[in-house]
C-alpha positions in Angstrom: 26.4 31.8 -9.4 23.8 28.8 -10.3 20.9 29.5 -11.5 18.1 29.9 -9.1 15.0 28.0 -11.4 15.6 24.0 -10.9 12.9 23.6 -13.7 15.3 22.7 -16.9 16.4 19.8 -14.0 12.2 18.7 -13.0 11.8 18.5 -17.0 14.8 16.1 -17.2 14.2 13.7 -14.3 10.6 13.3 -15.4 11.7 12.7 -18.5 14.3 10.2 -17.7 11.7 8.4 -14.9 9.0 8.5 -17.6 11.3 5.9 -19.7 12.3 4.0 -16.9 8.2 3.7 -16.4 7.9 2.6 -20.5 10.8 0.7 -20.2 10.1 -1.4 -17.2 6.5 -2.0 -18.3 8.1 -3.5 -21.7 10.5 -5.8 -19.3 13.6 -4.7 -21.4 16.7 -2.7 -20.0 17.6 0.4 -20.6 20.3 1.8 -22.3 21.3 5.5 -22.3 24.0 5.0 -25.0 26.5 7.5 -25.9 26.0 11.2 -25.1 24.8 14.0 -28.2 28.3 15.4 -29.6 26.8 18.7 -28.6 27.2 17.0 -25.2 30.4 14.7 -23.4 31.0 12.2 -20.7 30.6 15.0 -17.9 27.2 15.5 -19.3 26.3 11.9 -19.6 27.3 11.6 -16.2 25.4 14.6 -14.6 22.2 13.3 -16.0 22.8 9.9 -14.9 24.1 11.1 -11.2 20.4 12.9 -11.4 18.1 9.9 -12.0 20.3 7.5 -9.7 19.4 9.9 -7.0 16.1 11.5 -8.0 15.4 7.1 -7.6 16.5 7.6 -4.3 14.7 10.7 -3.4 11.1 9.7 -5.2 11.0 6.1 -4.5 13.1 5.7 -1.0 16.4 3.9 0.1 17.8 1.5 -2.0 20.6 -1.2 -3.0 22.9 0.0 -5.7 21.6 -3.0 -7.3 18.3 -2.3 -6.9 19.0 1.3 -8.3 21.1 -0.5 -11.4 17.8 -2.4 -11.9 15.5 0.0 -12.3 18.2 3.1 -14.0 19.2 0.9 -16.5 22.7 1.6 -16.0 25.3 -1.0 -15.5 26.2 -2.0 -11.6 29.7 -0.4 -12.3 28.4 2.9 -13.4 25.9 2.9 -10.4 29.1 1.9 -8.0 31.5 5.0 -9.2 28.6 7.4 -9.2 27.7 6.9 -5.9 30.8 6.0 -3.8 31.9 9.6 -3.8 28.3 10.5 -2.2 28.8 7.6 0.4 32.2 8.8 1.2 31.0 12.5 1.7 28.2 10.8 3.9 25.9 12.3 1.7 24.4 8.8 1.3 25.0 6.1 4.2 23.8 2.8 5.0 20.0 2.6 6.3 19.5 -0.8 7.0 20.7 -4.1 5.4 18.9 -6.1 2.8 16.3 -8.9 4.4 15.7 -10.6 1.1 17.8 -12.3 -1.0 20.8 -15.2 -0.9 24.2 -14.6 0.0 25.5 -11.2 1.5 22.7 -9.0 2.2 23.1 -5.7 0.4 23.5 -2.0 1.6 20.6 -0.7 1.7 21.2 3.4 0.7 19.5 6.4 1.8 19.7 9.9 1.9 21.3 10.9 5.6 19.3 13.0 7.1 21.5 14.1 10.3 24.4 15.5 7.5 21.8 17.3 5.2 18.2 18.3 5.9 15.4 21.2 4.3 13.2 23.2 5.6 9.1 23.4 4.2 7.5 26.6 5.3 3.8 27.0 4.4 2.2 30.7 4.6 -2.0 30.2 5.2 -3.9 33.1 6.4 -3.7 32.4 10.2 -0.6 30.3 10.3 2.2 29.2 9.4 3.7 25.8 9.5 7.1 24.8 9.6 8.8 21.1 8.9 12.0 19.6 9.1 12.0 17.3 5.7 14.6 14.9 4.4 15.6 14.7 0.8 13.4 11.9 0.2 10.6 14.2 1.2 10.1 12.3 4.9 9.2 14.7 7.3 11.3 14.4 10.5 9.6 17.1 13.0 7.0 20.3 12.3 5.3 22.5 14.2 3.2 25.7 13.6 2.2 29.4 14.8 -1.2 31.1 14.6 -1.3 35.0 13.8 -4.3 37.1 13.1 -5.5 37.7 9.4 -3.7 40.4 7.6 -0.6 40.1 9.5 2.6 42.1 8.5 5.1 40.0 6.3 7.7 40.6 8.7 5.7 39.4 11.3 4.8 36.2 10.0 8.7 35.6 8.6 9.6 36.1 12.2 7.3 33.7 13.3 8.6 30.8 11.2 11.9 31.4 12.1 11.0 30.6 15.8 9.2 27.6 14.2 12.4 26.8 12.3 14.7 27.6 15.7 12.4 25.2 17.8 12.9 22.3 15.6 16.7 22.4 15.2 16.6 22.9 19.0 14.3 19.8 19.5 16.2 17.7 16.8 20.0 18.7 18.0 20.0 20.1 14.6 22.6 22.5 13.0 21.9 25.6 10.8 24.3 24.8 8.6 22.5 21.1 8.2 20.0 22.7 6.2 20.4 22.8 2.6 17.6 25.1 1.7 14.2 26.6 2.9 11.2 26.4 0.4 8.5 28.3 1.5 4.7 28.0 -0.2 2.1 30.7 0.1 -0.9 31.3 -2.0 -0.9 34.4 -4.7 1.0 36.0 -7.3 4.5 34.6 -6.3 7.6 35.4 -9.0 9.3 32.3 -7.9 12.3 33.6 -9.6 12.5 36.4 -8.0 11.0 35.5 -4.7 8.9 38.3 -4.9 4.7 37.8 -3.7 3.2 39.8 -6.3 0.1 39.8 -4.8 -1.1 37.7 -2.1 -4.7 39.6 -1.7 -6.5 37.0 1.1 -3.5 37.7 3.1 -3.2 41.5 2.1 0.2 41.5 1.1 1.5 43.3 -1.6 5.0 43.5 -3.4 6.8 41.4 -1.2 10.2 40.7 -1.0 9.3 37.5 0.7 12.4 35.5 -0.2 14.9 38.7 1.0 13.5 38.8 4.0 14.1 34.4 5.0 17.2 35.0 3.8 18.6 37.8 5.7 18.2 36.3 8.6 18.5 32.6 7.6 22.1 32.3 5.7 20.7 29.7 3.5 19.0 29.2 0.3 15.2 30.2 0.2 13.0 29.5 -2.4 9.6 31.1 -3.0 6.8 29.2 -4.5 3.1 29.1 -5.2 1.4 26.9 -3.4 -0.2 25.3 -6.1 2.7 24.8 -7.7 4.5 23.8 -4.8 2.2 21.2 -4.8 2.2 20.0 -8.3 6.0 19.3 -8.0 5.8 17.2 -4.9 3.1 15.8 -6.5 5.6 14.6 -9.5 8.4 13.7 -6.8 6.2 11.6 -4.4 2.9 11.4 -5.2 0.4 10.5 -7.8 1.7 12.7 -10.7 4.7 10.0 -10.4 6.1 9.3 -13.7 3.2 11.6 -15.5 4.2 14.5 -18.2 1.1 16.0 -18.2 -1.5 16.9 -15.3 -3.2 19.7 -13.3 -2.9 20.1 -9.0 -5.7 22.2 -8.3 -5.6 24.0 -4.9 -8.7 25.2 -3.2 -8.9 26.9 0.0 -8.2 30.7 0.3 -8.1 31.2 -3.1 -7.9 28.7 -6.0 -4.7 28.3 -7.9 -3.3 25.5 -9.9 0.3 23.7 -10.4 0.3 22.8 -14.7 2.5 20.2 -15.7 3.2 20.3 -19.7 5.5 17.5 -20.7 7.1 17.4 -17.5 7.5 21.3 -16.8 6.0 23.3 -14.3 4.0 25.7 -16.6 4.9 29.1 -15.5 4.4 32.1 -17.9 6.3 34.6 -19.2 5.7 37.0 -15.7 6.3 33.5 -13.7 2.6 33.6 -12.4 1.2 31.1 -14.7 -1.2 28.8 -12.8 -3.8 32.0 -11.1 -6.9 29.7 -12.5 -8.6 31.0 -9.9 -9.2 34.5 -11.5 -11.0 33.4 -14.6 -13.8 35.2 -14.8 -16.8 33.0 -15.1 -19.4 35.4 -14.4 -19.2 39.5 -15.5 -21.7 40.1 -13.2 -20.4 38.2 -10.1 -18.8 39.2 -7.3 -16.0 41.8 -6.2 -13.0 39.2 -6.3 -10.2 40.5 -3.7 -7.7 40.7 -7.2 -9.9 44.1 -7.9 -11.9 42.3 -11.1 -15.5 40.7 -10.6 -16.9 37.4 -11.4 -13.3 35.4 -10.7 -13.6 31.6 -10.8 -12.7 31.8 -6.6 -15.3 34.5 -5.7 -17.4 32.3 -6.3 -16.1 28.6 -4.8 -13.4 29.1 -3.1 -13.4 28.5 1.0 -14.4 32.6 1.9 -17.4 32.3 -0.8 -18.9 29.4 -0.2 -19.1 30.2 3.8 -20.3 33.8 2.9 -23.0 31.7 0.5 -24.0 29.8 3.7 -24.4 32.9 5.9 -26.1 35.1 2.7 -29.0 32.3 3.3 -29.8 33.1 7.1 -29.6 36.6 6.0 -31.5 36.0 3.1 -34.2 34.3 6.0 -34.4 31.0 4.7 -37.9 29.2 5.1 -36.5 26.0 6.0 -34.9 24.7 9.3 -31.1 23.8 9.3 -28.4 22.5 11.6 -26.0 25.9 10.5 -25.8 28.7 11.6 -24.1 31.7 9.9 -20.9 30.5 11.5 -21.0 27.0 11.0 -17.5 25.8 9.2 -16.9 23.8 6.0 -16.8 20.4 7.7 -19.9 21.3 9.5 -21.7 21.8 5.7 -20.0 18.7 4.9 -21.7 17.0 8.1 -25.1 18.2 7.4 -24.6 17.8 3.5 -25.1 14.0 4.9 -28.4 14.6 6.7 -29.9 16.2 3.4 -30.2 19.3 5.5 -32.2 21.5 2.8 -29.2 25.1 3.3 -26.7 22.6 3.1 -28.3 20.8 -0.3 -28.6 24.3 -2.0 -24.9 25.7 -0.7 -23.5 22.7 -1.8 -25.2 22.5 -5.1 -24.7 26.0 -6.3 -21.7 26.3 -5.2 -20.7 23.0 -7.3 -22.1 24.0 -10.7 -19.5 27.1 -10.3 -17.0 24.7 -9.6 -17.8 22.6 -12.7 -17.4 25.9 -14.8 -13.9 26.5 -14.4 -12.9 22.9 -14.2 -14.8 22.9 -17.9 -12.4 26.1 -18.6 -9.3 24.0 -17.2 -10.0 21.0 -19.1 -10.7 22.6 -22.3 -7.4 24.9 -22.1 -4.6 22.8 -20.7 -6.0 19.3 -21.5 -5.1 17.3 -18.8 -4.4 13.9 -18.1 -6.1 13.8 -14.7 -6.5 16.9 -12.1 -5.2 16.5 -8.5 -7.5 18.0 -6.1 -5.9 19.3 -2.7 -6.4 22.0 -0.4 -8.7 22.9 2.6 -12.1 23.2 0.9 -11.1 19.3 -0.8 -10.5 18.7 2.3 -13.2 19.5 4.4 -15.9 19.7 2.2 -15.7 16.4 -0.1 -19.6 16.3 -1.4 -18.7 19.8 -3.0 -16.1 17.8 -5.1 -18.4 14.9 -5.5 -21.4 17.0 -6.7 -19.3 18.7 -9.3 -18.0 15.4 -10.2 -21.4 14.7 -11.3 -22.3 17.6 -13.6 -18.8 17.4 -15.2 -19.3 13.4 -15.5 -23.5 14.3 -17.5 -21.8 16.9 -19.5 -21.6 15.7 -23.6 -20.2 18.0 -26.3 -19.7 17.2 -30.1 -15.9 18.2 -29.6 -15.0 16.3 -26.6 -15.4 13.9 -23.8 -15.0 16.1 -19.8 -14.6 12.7 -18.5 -11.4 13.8 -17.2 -10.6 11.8 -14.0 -10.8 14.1 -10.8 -8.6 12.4 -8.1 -7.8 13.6 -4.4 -4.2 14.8 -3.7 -2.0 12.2 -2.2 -2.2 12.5 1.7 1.5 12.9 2.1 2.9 14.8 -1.3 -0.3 17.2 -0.9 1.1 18.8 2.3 2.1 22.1 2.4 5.5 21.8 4.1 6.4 18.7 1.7 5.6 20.8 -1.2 7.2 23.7 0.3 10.9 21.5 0.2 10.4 19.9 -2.9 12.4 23.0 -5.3 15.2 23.3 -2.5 15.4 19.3 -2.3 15.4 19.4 -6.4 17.6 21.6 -6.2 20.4 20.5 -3.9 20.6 17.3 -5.7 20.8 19.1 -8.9 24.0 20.8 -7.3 25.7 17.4 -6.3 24.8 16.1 -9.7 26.7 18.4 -11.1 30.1 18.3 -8.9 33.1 16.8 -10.4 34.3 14.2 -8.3 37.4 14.2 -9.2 37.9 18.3 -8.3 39.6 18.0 -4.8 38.7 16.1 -2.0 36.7 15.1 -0.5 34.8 16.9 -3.1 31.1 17.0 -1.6 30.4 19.1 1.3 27.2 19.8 3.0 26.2 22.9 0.8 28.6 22.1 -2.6 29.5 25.3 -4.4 27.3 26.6 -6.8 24.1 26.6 -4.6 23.5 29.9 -4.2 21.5 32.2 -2.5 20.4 34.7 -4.9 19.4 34.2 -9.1 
């Protein structure tokens, strides 16, 4: 049985990739040296197997040389690492080299007709389904709607047609795919698999993982969305190479992915990251966790459009574009016109939003935050208003001129986030084979991924 958290692997890769970063920047080579004598060569090479192919799966194909360039290992170590990989057809030839003298070099990727995962994303209407590669290229997706408060069940059944129409449409395999990873907002026990509490979708106690994989076969993995997020963030996006940084989500809900020298902040009940039900106001609203005055109630998608609407109801004096059904880009639309609802939505609804980013800066101390989700999204002069207050705010203590930067456009996707952990943690699982244990000794799913903790 492996071990179902890939997190003791995230912290070593970033680690590893961080002094690459250092070491490239100082133009010297690297050199990895002989392994702790708690340690031994198999070690040594499992860590080194890791980074040669986490290169591959952050940064795209490459030559061995250009993998020995940039590892710090020598081009032999590189060679004997990966030749059992290319034999396996784990790895194959993408394309040749088109620069350079001499014979043009092999350039390697990940093959994504041998070995494939599967991102799942859980919103409150749909779902959406991708087929991803193991450098985190999405190959096909497609999606279902479903009314709110649909029936876990339901919904699982739903991405499994998703799932069954792209293997169909790509001539694709079951046994092709090495993992699921499927993101939904809430309480998630990503150990477990079990959605806590997912109270904008009105699921409770959820054995969301159980029911993928009983009719799946493979590998599923159960993850926050924010946390999703902050992971592919690490792999492919801007939180490249960075130890510590914050992926704020807001859409639904708000929830965050924390990275602490290069871990995935979790807590001790694995729901670490709920930023979103601070409480920033005793008297506020009824949040849909039960408590009142949570940092979502009053900023997240659902209150800000019940904000807009309060204002009609309210009779507002002054004439608008909106309506009481007018959407988050259509706020963001008149935003620009200076529409007077708009102007006072937006800018209440921003100082509640520079509250809890106060409250985030001041406990986990970012170096940046990643801003993603559907309300970034949609609504950008929200983030830029709140940018504003945070950026006139001076304390004797410390600076809030934390930079507040937009997801990256591919990383921040919810079925790339979705694969990252099973992607993580397949190559973790080749990393670790012995190549010398049989032959061929790789296979499409090696032994030790398994399906349960």
């Amino acid at each position: 049985m492996g071990h179902d958290l890939a997190d003791d692997d995230f912290a070593i890769i970033i680690h590893l990739l961080y002094i690459v970063k250092e070491a490239s920047a100082r133009r010297v080579g690297l050199e990895f040296g002989a392994p702790p004598a708690k340690s031994g060569k198999q070690d040594l090479r499992r860590r080194n197997t890791l980074l040669l192919l986490h290169l591959i799966q952050s940064d795209g194909p490459s030559s061995q040389a250009g993998l020995a360039r940039r590892s710090g290992l020598s081009p032999a170590t590189v060679c004997g690492i990966l030749q059992p990989l290319i034999e396996a057809r784990i790895l194959v030839e993408e394309r040749k080299s088109t620069s350079g003298l001499g014979r043009r070099a092999s350039i390697l990727a990940f093959n994504s007709r041998a070995i494939v995962t599967a991102g799942v994303c859980i919103d409150l209407e749909e779902c959406e389904v991708a087929l991803v590669d193991l450098s985190g290229r999405v190959l096909d997706k497609t999606s279902a709607q479903y009314p709110r408060y649909t029936e876990p069940n339901e919904v699982v059944e739903l991405a499994l047609r998703c799932l069954s129409t792209l293997e169909a449409r790509n001539s694709l395999d079951r046994g092709a795919i090495a993992g699921v990873g499927v993101a939904i907002p809430g309480l998630i026990n990503s150990k477990t698999g079990l959605v806590q509490v997912a109270s904008n979708l009105g699921w409770l106690n959820v054995q969301l993982r159980a029911l993928f994989e009983q009719r799946l076969g493979v590998p599923v993995r159960v993850e926050h969305l924010g946390r999703a997020k902050a992971q592919a963030e690490a792999i492919w996006g801007k939180g490249k190479n960075q130890r510590n940084f914050l992926c704020l989500e807001i859409g639904s809900g708000i929830g965050a992915g924390i990275v602490v020298h290069g871990r995935i902040l979790r807590g001790a009940g694995g729901v670490g990251g709920e930023v979103g039900h601070m409480p920033i106001d005793s008297a506020g609203p009824a949040c849909a966790c039960g408590l009142r005055g949570c940092w979502e109630a009053f900023c997240a998608g659902p209150a800000i459009r019940k904000r807009m609407a309060q204002k009609f109801k309210d009779g507002i004096a002054s004439p608008s574009v909106l309506n009481p059904m007018s959407t988050l880009r259509d706020l963001n639309a008149a935003y620009a016109r200076s529409d007077p609802v708009a102007i006072e939505v937006i800018e209440e609804s921003a100082r509640y939003l520079a509250r809890g980013l106060v409250g985030v800066i001041w406990t986990f101390d970012p170096a940046f935050i990643l801003l993603t989700g559907p309300v970034v999204n949609d609504c950008p002069s929200l983030i830029d208003a709140a940018k504003q207050i945070i950026g006139g705010l001076t304390g004797n203590a410390r600076s809030f001129d934390i930079p507040l930067i937009l997801g990256s456009e591919h990383a921040a996707t919810g079925v790339v986030a979705a694969s990252a952990a099973v992607s993580l943690r397949y190559l973790e699982e080749l990393a670790s084979l012995n190549p010398n244990a049989g032959s061929p000794g790789l296979s499409k799913n090696p032994a030790g991924f398994s399906q349960q903790p």
